[in-house]
C-alpha positions as CSV (number, residue, x, y, z in Angstrom):
1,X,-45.3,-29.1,-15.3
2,X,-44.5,-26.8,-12.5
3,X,-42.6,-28.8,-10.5
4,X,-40.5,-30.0,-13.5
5,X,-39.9,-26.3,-14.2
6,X,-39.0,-25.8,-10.5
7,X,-36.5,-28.7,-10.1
8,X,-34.7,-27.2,-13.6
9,X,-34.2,-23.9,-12.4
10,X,-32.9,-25.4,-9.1
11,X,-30.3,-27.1,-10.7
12,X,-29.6,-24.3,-12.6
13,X,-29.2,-22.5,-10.2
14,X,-27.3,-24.5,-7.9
15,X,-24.5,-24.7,-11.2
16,X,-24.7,-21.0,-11.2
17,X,-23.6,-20.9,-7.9
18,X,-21.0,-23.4,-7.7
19,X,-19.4,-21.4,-11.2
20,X,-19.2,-18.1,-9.7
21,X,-17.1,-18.7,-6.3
22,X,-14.0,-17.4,-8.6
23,X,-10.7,-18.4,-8.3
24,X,-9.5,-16.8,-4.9
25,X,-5.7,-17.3,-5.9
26,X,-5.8,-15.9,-8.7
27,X,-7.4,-12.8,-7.5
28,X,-4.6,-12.1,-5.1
29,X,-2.1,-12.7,-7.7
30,X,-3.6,-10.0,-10.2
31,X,-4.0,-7.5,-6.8
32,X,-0.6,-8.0,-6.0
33,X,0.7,-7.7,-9.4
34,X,-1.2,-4.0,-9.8
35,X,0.2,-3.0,-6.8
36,X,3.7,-3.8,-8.1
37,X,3.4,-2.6,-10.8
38,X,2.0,0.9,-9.8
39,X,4.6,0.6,-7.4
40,X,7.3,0.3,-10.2
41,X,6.0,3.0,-12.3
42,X,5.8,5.3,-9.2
43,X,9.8,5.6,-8.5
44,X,10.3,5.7,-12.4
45,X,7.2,8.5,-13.1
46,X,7.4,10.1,-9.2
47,X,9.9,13.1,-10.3
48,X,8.4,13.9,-13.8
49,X,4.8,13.9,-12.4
50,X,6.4,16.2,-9.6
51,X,7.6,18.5,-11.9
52,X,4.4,18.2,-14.5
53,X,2.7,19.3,-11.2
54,X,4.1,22.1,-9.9
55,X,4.3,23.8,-13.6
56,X,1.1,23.8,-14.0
57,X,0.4,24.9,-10.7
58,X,2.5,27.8,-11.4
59,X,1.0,28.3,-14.2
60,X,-2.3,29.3,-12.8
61,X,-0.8,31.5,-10.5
């Protein structure tokens, strides 16, 4: 019995194992699509978020 048990949670983890790699392209396609997309709403949002900023920073004063 314990080596049956043994050899079944070898193989499942050996499956594990080979599912969880990932998908490395994939990966850098979502990374580079955040940063492009942060970088898009960056120019649009910059002077608003400048301005949002500084009036509340004034505002303390």
């Amino acid at each position: 019995m314990n080596n049956w048990m043994r050899t079944v949670a070898a193989r499942c983890l050996t499956r594990r194992g080979r599912d969880q790699r990932g998908d490395i392209p994939g990966w850098v396609l979502v990374t580079i699509m955040t940063a492009g997309l942060v970088a898009a709403i960056w120019v649009v949002a910059e002077p608003q978020l400048k301005d949002l900023l500084s009036n509340a920073l004034s505002s303390v004063n």
